[in-house]
C-alpha positions as MATLAB code, in Angstrom:
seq = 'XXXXXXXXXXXXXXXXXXXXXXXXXXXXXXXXXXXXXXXXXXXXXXXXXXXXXXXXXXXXXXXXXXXXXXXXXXXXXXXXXXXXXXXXXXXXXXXXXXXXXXXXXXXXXXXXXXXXXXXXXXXXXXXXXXXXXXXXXXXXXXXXXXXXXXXXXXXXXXXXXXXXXXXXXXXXXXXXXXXXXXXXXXXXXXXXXXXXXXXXXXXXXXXXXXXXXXXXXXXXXXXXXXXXXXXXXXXXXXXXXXXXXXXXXXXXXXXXXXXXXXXXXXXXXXXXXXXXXXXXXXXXXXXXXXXXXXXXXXXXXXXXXXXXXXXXXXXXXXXXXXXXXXXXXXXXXXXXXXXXXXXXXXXXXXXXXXXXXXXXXXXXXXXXXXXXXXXXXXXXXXXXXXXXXXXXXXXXXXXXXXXXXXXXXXXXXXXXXXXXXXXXXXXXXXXXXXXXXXXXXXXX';
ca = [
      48.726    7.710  -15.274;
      45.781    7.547  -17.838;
      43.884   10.588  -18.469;
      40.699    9.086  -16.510;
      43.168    8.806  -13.219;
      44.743   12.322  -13.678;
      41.427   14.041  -13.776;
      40.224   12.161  -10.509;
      37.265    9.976  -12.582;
      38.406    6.407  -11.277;
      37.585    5.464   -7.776;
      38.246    1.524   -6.195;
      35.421   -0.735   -6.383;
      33.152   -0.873   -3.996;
      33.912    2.180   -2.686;
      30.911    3.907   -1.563;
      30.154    7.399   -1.237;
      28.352    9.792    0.752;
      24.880    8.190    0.796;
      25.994    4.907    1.448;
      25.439    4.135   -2.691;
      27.845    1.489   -4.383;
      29.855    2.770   -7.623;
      31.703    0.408  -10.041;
      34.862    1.207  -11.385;
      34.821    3.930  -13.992;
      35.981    3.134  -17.804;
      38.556    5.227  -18.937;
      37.211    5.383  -22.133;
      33.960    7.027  -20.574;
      35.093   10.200  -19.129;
      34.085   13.082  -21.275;
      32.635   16.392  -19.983;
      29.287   15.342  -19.558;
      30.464   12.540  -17.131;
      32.362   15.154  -15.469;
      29.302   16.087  -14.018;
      28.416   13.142  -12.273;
      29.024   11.704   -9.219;
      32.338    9.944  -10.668;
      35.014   11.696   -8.629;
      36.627   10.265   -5.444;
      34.961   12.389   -2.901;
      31.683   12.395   -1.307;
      31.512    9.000    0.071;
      32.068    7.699    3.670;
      35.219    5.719    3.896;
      34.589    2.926    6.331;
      37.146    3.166    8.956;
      35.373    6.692    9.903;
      32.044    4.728   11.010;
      31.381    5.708   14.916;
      32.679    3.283   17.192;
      30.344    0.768   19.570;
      31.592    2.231   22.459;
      29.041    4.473   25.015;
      31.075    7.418   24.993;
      30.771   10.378   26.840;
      28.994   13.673   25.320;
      31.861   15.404   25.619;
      33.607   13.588   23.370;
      30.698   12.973   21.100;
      30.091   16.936   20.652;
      33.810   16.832   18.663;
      33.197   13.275   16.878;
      29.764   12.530   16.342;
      28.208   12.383   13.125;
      30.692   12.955   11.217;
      30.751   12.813    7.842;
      34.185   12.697    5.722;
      34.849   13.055    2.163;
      37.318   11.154    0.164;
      39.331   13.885    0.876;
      39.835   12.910    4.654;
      39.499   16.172    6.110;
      39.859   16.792    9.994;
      37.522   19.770   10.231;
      33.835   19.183    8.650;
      33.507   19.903    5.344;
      31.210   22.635    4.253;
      28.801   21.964    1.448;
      27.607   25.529    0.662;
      24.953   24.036   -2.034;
      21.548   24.987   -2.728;
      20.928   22.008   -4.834;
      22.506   18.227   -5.942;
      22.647   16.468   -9.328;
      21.792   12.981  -10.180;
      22.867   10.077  -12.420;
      20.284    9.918  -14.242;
      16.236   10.419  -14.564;
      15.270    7.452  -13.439;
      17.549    8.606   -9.967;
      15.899   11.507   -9.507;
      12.561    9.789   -9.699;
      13.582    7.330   -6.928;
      15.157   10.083   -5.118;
      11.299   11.962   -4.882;
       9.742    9.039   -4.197;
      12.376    7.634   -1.474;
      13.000    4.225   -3.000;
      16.646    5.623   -2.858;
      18.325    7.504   -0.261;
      19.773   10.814   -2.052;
      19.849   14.594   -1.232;
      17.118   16.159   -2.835;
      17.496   20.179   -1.830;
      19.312   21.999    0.695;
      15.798   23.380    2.190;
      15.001   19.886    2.475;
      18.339   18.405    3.767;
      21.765   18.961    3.461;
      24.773   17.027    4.133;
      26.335   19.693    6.503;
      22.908   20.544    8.440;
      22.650   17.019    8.921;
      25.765   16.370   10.310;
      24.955   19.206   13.221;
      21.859   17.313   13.544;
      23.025   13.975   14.112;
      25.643   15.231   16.776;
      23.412   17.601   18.337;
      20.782   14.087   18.904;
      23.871   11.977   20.175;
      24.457   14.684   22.742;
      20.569   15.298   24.082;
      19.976   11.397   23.973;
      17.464   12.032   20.907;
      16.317    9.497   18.054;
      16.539   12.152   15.394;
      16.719   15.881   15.470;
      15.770   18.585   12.779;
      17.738   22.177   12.503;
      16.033   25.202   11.769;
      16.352   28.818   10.895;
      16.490   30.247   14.179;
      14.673   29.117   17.575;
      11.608   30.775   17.159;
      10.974   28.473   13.631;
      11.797   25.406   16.321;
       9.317   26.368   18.953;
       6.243   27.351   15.850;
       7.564   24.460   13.968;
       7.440   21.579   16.879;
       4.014   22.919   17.572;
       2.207   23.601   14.565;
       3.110   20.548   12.653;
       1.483   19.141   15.334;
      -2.151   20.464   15.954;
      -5.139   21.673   13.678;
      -8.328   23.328   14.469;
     -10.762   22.032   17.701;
      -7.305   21.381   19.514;
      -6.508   22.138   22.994;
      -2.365   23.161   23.979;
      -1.563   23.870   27.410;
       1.339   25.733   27.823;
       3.442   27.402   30.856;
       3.025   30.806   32.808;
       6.101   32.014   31.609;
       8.189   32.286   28.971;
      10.122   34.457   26.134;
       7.818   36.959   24.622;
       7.528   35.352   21.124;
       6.571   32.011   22.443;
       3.402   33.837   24.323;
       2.631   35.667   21.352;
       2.804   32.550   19.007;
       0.704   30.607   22.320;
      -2.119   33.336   22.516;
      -2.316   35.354   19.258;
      -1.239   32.598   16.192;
      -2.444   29.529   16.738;
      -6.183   30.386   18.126;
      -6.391   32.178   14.682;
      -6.095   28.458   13.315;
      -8.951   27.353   15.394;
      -6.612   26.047   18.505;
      -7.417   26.661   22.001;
      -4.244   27.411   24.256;
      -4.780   28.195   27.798;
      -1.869   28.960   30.086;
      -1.693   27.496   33.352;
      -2.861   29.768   36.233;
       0.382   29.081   38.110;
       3.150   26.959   38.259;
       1.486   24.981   40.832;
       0.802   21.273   41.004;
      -2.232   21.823   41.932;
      -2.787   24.068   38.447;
      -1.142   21.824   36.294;
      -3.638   18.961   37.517;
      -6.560   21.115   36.821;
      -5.091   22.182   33.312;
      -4.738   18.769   32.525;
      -7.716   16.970   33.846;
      -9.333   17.379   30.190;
      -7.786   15.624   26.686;
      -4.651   17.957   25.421;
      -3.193   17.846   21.775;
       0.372   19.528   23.357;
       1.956   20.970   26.132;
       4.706   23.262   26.066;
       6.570   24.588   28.782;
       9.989   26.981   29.322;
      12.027   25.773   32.046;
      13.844   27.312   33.494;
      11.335   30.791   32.221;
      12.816   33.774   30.658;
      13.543   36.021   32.269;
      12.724   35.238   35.449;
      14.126   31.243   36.034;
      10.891   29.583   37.116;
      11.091   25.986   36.934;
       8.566   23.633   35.934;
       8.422   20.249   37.194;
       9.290   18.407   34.139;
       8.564   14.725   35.144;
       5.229   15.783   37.061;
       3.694   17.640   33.841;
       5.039   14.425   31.594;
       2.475   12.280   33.780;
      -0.139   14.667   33.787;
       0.243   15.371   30.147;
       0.439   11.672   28.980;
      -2.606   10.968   30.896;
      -4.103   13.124   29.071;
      -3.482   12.107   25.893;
      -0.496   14.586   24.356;
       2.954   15.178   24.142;
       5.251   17.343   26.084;
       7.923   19.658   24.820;
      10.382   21.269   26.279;
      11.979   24.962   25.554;
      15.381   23.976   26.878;
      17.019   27.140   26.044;
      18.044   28.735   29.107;
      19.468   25.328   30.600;
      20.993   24.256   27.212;
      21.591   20.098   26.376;
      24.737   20.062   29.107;
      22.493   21.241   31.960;
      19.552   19.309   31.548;
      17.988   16.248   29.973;
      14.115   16.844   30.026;
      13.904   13.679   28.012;
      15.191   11.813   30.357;
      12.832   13.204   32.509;
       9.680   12.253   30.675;
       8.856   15.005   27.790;
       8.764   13.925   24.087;
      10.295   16.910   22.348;
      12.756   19.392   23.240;
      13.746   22.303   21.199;
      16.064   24.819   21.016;
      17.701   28.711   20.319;
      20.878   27.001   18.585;
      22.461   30.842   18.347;
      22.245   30.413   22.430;
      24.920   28.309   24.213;
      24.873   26.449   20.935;
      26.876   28.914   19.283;
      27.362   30.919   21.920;
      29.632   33.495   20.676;
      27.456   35.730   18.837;
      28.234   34.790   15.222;
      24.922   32.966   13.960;
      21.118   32.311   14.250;
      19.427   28.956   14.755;
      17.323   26.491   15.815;
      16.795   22.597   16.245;
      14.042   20.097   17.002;
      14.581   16.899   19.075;
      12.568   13.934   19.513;
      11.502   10.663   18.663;
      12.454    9.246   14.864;
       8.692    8.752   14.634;
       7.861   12.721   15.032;
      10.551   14.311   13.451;
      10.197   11.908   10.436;
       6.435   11.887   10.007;
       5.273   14.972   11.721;
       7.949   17.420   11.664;
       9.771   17.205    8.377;
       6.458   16.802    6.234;
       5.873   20.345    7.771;
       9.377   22.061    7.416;
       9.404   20.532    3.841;
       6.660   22.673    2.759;
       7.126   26.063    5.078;
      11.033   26.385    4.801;
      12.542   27.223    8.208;
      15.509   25.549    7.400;
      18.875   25.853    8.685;
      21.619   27.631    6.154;
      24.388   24.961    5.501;
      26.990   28.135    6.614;
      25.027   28.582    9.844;
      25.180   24.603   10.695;
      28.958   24.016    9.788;
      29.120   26.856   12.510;
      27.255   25.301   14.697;
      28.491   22.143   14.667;
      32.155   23.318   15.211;
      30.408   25.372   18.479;
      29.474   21.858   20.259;
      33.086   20.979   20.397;
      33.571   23.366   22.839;
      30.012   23.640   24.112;
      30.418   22.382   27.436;
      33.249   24.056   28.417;
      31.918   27.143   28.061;
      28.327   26.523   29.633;
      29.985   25.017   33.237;
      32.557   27.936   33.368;
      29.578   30.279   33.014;
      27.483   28.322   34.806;
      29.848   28.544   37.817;
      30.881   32.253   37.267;
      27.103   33.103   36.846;
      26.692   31.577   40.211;
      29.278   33.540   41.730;
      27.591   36.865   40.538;
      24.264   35.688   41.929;
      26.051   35.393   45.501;
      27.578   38.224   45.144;
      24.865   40.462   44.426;
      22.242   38.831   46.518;
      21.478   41.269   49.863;
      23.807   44.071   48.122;
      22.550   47.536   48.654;
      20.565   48.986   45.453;
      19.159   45.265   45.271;
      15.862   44.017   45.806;
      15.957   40.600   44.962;
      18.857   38.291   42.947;
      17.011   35.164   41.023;
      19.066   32.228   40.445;
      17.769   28.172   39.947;
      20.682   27.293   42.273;
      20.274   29.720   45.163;
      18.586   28.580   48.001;
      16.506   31.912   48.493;
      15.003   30.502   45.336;
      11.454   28.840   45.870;
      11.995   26.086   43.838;
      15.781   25.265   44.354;
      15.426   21.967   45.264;
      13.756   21.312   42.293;
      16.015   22.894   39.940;
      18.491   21.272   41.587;
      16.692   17.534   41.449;
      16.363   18.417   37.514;
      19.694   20.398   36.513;
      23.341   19.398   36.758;
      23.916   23.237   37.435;
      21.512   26.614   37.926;
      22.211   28.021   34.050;
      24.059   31.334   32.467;
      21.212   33.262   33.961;
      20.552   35.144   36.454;
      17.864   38.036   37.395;
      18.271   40.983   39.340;
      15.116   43.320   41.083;
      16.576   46.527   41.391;
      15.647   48.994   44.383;
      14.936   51.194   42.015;
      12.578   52.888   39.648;
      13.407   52.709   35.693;
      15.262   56.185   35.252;
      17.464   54.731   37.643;
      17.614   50.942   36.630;
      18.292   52.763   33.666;
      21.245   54.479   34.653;
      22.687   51.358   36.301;
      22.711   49.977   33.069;
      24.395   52.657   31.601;
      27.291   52.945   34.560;
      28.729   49.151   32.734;
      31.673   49.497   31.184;
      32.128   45.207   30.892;
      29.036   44.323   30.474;
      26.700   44.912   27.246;
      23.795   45.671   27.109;
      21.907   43.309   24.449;
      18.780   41.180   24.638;
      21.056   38.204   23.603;
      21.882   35.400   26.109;
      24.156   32.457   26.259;
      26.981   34.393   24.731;
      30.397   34.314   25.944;
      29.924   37.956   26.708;
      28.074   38.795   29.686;
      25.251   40.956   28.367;
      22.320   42.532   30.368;
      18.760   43.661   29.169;
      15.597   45.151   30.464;
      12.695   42.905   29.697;
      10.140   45.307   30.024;
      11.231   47.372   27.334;
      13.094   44.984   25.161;
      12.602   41.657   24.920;
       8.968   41.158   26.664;
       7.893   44.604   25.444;
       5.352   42.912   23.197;
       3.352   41.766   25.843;
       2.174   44.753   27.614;
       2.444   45.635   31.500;
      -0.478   43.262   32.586;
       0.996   40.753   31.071;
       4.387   41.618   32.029;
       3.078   41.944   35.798;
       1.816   38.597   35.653;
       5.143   37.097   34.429;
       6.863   38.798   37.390;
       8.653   41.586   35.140;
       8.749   45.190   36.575;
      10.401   48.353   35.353;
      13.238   47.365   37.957;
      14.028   43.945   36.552;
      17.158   43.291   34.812;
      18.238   39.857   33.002;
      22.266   39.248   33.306;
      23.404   36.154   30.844;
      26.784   35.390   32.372;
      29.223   34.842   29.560;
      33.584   33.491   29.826;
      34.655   36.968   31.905;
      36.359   37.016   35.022;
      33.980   36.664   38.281;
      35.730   39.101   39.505;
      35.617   41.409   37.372;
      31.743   40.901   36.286;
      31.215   41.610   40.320;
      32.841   44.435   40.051;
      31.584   46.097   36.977;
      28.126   45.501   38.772;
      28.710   46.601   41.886;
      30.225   49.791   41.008;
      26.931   50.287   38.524;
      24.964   49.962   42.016;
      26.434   53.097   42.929;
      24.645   55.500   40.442;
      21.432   54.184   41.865;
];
């Protein structure tokens, strides 16, 4: 074995590595330290029996083999590249790289191999032409909109919906010079009148946290296409196994990836989906320059969490459903709100939209807050977190965690009282989760 061989520097011709680039055969002669530093070893390139199949396969299998990437290496589990920056061949490769003549990774707050492997799965899975991943959720939902819209534009956006989305609706943007008004009510008849008049964006939370309203995603689609903008979708608290709102007419979706995502509690963030024409020329211009990207540690995380994605959201799914019939009509409890139940108002719709009701569930204690208080505290399964989509069930008071920010009016307005309680359903026992909260019901 030659010295060149021994040290890894020769690789077959034609051979092509991880950015689909063409290397010839290295010279023997040539490998010296400096060349160690290129891209002359025999990893990093995509060896061609690992390109994805023809076949329409079904998400479930694509959340464990989609986009993957392999090295030369020909490792099972996806590799992590825990890099802040890459190296070039030369000058003049760099050069082409900034001015994308050639296709190379520039920066890992740009893109990174890793983080775009959990991107390319996550868009087989929702149905999406490209996808971008973010720090967390919150740097999707500001991202998606604000790469969007400049001053003199109008955003219509839902009645409710997680605290930091209102805040970023009605305190950020107008600050920019954008007018956001949020619909009187989650009415047709509102949504018509909201969107009689020319709109930049819509966004909408659906089903809402805390409280599960739905919105009608195909009817504010129309309304918001005729007038002239694009819908997204905060798809959180259904998550991409429980419903498609592209399929149903909206033009972005985005996404809480430390929800169902991840789903165990281990790591923050976000992601982006929509057409190859937005992400590319809208969205990434913007995250280029602001930064909310996605950790390469965080995405290799991530991306081993779809593999088991939807298994865990239809067992909690069904579970959380369970707890909602349990509880509903029990003593201590005013009212139990669940998509799926049919004492909710718009269960026919949730139902017409979503393959199941969600994690999610809200409960309207009997009660005044010293007491819903001590409910909470009379757990011993449950947590209490403002978290959701965990495989632990975990419970939180909205009023004073995480809708706090908005004040009582507001609060009021969104349906949240001192009394309500927001239950994310995680892998327990039914049974158990049942009992833990009715024998909680008993220090009321």
């Amino acid at each position: 074995m030659s010295n060149s061989q021994a040290h890894g520097a020769e690789i077959a011709p034609g051979l092509t590595d991880l950015l689909g680039q063409t290397r010839a055969k290295s010279s023997p002669k040539a490998v010296c330290f400096c060349l160690m530093t290129k891209r002359s070893r025999p990893w990093g390139h995509n060896d061609p029996i690992n390109q994805p199949t023809k076949r329409n396969l079904h998400p479930d299998t694509i959340s464990v083999r989609g986009g993957l990437i392999r090295s030369g290496f020909a490792e099972t589990s996806e590799a992590l590249f825990l890099t802040s920056g890459f190296s070039y061949d030369s000058a003049e490769q760099a050069e082409q790289a900034f001015m994308e003549t050639e296709e190379h990774y520039l920066y890992s707050r740009f893109s990174n191999p890793t983080v775009a492997m959990f991107e390319e799965r996550l868009a087989l899975i929702e149905g999406a032409e490209a996808a971008l991943a973010t720090g967390t959720g919150m740097a999707a939902m500001f991202a998606s909109l604000a790469s969007l819209v400049e001053a003199g534009d109008r955003v219509v956006a839902s009645p409710a919906m997680f605290s930091s989305c209102y805040v970023v609706l009605t305190e950020i943007l107008p600050k920019w010079g954008v007018q956001v008004e949020i619909v009187a009510a989650n009415t047709e008849e509102a949504w018509t009148k909201a969107l009689a008049t020319k709109v930049k964006a819509v966004f909408i939370e659906t089903p809402s946290n805390p409280l599960m309203e739905i919105v009608d995603i195909a009817l504010v689609a129309k309304l918001t296409h005729k007038a002239g903008g694009i819908l997204i979708v905060d798809n959180v608290m259904a998550s991409p196994v429980l419903q498609k709102p592209l399929e149903l007419g909206a033009d972005v979706v985005m996404y809480s990836a430390t929800k169902h995502i991840d789903g165990q509690g281990r790591v923050l963030g976000g992601a982006v989906l929509g057409t190859k024409k937005y992400i590319d020329e809208v969205l990434k211009p913007f995250t280029r320059h602001t930064g909310p990207s996605l950790s390469p540690f965080n995405a290799w995380v991530l991306t081993k969490s779809l593999e088991t994605m939807s298994m865990r959201v239809h067992r909690m799914a069904d579970t959380a459903f369970e707890v909602a019939s349990a509880l509903e009509g029990s003593k201590g409890v005013a009212r139990v709100v669940h998509p799926f139940l049919d004492s909710h108002p718009d269960s026919a719709l949730a139902k017409k939209q979503m393959l199941k009701g969600g994690t999610t569930l809200a409960i309207q204690l009997d009660a005044d807050k010293d007491k819903t208080f001590a409910f909470m505290n009379a757990l011993e399964v449950i947590d209490i977190s403002n978290n959701l989509g965990d495989s632990r069930s975990l419970i939180t008071h909205p009023a004073s965690s995480t809708h706090r920010r908005l004040g009582t009016e507001t609060q009021l307005k969104m349906g949240i009282t001192e009394s309500t309680l927001r239950l994310s359903v995680g892998l327990e026992h039914a049974g158990d989760l049942i009992t833990d909260l009715k024998l909680a019901l008993e220090h009321l």
